[in-house]
Residue, then its C-alpha position, 0 to 999 in steps of 0.5 A: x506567343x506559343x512559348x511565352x503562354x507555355x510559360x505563363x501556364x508553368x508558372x500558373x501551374x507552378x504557383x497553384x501546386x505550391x498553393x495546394x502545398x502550403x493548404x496542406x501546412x498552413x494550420x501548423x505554420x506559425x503566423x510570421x511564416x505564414x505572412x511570408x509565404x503569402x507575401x512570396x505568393x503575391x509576388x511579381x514576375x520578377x522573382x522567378x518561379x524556382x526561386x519563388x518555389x525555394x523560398x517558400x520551402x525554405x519558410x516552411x523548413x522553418x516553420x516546421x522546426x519552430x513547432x517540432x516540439x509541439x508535434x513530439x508532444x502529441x507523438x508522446x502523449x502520456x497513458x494517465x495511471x489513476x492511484x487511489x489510497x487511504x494514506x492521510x497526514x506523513x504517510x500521504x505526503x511520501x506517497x506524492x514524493x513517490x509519484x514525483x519521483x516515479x513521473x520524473x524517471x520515464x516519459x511514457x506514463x503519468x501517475x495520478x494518486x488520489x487520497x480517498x480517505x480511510x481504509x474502509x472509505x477507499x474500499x467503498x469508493x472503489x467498490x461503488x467504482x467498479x459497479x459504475x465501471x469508473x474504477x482507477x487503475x490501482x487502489x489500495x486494499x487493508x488486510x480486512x477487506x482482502x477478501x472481498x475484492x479477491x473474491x469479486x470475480x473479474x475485479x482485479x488483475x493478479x499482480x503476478x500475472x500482471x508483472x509476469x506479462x508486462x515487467x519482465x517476470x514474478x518471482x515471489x521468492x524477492x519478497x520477504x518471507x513474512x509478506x509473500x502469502x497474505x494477498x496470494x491465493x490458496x496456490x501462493x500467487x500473489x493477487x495484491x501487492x503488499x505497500x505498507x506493510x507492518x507487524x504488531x511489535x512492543x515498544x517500550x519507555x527506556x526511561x521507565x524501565x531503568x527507573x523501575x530496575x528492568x534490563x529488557x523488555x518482556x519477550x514473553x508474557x509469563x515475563x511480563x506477568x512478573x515485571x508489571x507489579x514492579x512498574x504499577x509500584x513506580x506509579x505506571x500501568x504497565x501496558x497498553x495496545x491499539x488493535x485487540x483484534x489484529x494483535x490479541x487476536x488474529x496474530x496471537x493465532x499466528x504467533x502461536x501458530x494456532x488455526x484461526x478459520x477452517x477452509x485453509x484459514x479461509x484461503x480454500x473456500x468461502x464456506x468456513x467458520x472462524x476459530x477463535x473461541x479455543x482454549x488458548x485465546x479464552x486463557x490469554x483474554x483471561x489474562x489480559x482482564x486480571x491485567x486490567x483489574x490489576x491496573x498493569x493494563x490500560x485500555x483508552x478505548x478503541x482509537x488507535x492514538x488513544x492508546x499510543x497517546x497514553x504511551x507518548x504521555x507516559x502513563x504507560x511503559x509499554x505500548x503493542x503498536x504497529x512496526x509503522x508506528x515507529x516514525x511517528x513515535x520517533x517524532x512525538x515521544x520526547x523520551x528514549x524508548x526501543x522497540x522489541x517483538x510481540x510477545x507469546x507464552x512460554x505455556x502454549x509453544x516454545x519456540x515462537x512463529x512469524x507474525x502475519x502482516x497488517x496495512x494494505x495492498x495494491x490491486x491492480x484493477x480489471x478493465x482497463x487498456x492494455x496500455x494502461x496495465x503496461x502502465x500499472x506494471x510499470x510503476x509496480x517494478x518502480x515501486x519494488x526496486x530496493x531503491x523506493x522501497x528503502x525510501x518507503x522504509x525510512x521515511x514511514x517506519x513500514x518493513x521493506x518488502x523485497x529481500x533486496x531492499x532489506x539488503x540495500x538497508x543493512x549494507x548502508x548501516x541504516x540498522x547500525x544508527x537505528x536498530x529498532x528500525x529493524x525489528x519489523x523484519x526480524x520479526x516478519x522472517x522469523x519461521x512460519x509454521x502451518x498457520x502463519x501465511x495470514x487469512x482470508x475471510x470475508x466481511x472481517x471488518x464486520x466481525x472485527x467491530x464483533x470482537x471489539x464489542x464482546x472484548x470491551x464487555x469482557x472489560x467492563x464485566x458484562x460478560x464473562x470470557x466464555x460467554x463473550x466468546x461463545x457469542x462472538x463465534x456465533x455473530x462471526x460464523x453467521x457473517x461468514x454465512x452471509x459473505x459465502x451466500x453472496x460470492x457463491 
């Protein structure tokens, strides 16, 4: 009896220690695996209790290899990456090639991009974000609003810094030389990274131009003055731009190498005052009215398509678009046409500068997790590789912006099947000067609708040059006013 009940107890023992195991497990365990255990539980004497033990750890083997890959998914789970831009059309659709690629080339991070719409429409989504402490971790930023959210203390994460921290290093010198300062501060570090970078360039009807008898287009505008009558004569104006403030304006400052604000361009403070009523810039938009008159310049309005239209459909033989332009064009013109530089005057400097970049940037947000900063950076280094950013230049037109991926473009003969694909480039390396790293100034989407406003009434006669310029200095500087009233 003593040992029979010994052994009764070590069964008993033995089952409710199994038991109190298989409480432990049995939420993982499938249903199959499950009822096979109970069964082994409920079992009579007859199987032995070692052997009853070893069976059931054999099920729970098995039902623990069956749901592995459930417990590597919650081990691994995913940091989300919040990606807000204002890419619409094409340029929206490589965006999400872009994530694809991204998400399939590293397990650790997840990127989400989302579009927000327009420039100014993802800027004030990001603005009223941040207020609401909603932000996503990477929004794209236009030239024009760059100093507003540089300037928003707290609201961004350098890139340099960020890069520097979590990607193994920064080095600014990897950049295009064109592309390097426009979202750094007055120090030269870069708080946003360039994404869809461009510069003004001419395009031009080859067509036309061999209609009318022209070898080549015009790399000044004294050379332009002296074609335009011939081009008028064959029935064409002559030319047409989309963007009077970005290429008339701020990058005929820095093609000339002109000061456009005090305060450094705007980089050293946000106490400054905008330049742009100067002789030069009143000469050129004399210029560019005795055009209009003279019908060798036409002027569709400010819609960026309404005057690249105007190109497409032949009415002009010569275009000032954007370097990102170029594969649309490719697309829609249905003639030969060749892209070539912006041009200066011969009058007021002799040997031209750089231009300075337009599109948008990358910030990265402040507030975030560390993980998710890992994640940021992470995707950045994806982002500039040479490998994503030749895929970003080929399919859009906009420059690469990495000494390599320029490198990685030539070497592959990319330029010897499409030569003006390479002009953006050549254009943003040409020498800077003391004015040619950009601006930075604040609420310059505002005064961007100020100078559209007193340009079209240069146009329509409504005021003469001086007195549109002397008006639009005025509005402009009480802007700048109002912007450092608020950061200050």
């Amino acid at each position: 009896m003593l040992g029979g009940g010994l052994v009764d107890r070590r069964t008993a023992l033995a089952v409710k220690s199994n038991f109190v195991w298989e409480s432990l497990f049995v939420a993982t365990l499938s249903c199959a695996c499950l009822e096979a255990v109970v069964h082994e539980l409920v079992a009579g004497t007859s199987v032995q209790p070692k052997e009853r033990t070893m069976r059931i750890i054999s099920l729970f083997a098995a039902g623990a290899v069956a749901l592995a890959p459930l417990f590597a998914g919650a081990a691994y789970a995913q940091t989300e990456i919040q990606w807000w831009h204002a890419m619409g059309g094409r340029l929206g659709e490589v965006v999400e090639e872009i994530a694809t690629k991204y998400n399939a080339s590293q397990d650790d991070y997840v990127l989400v991009p989302t579009f927000k719409g327009g420039y100014e429409d993802t800027m004030t989504a990001g603005i009223a974000a941040f207020r609401a402490k909603q932000q996503p971790n990477i929004i794209q930023i236009f030239d024009a609003g760059a100093a507003t959210i540089i300037n928003a203390e707290g609201a961004t994460i350098p890139v340099a810094d960020l890069m520097s921290e979590h990607a193994g290093g920064f080095d600014s010198a990897d950049y295009i030389e064109g592309v390097r300062y426009f979202y750094a501060d007055s120090d030269g570090k870069m708080i946003g990274l360039p994404f869809n970078a461009s510069t003004p360039l001419l395009y031009y009807n080859k067509d036309i131009f061999a209609e009318v008898g022209i070898d080549a287009p015009p790399a000044t505008w004294e050379e332009f003055e002296a074609m335009a009558p011939k081009i008028k004569a064959a029935g064409y104006q002559a030319l047409a731009q989309s963007h009077s403030p970005w290429i008339f304006s701020e990058n005929f400052m820095s093609r000339h190498n002109l000061q456009l604000a005090t305060g450094n361009n705007g980089y050293d403070s946000t106490d400054v005052k905008v330049l742009y009523n100067n002789p030069e810039m009143k000469m050129h938009w004399g210029k560019v009215k005795e055009w209009l008159d003279n019908d060798w310049y036409g002027f569709y309005g400010r819609a960026w398509g309404d005057n690249q239209d105007a190109f497409v459909q032949k009415k002009v033989a010569m275009w000032l678009g954007s370097s990102g332009s170029f594969g649309g064009l490719s697309k829609s013109a249905d003639f030969a046409f060749g892209a070539s530089y912006l041009p200066y005057w011969k009058s007021i400097i002799d040997e031209p500068k750089g231009t300075f970049i337009g599109g948008a940037a990358l910030f990265a947000m402040s507030g975030k997790s560390e993980e998710e900063n890992k994640g940021v950076a992470d995707f950045l280094a994806f982002l500039t590789s040479s490998d994503m950013q030749y895929f970003w230049h080929r399919e859009t037109g906009y420059v690469p912006i990495t000494n390599a991926a320029y490198e990685q473009a030539k070497s592959d003969g990319y330029y010897e099947t499409t030569p003006d694909a390479e002009i953006g480039i050549l254009q943003l390396t040409q020498p800077g000067g003391e004015w040619t790293k950009g601006y930075r100034l604040g609420y310059y989407v505002q005064i961007r609708e100020v100078m559209y406003k007193h340009y079209e009434d240069i146009f329509s006669g409504k005021a003469s040059v001086e007195d549109a310029f002397a008006a639009m200095e005025e509005e402009s500087n009480a802007l700048l006013v109002r912007f450092n009233d608020t950061y200050k």
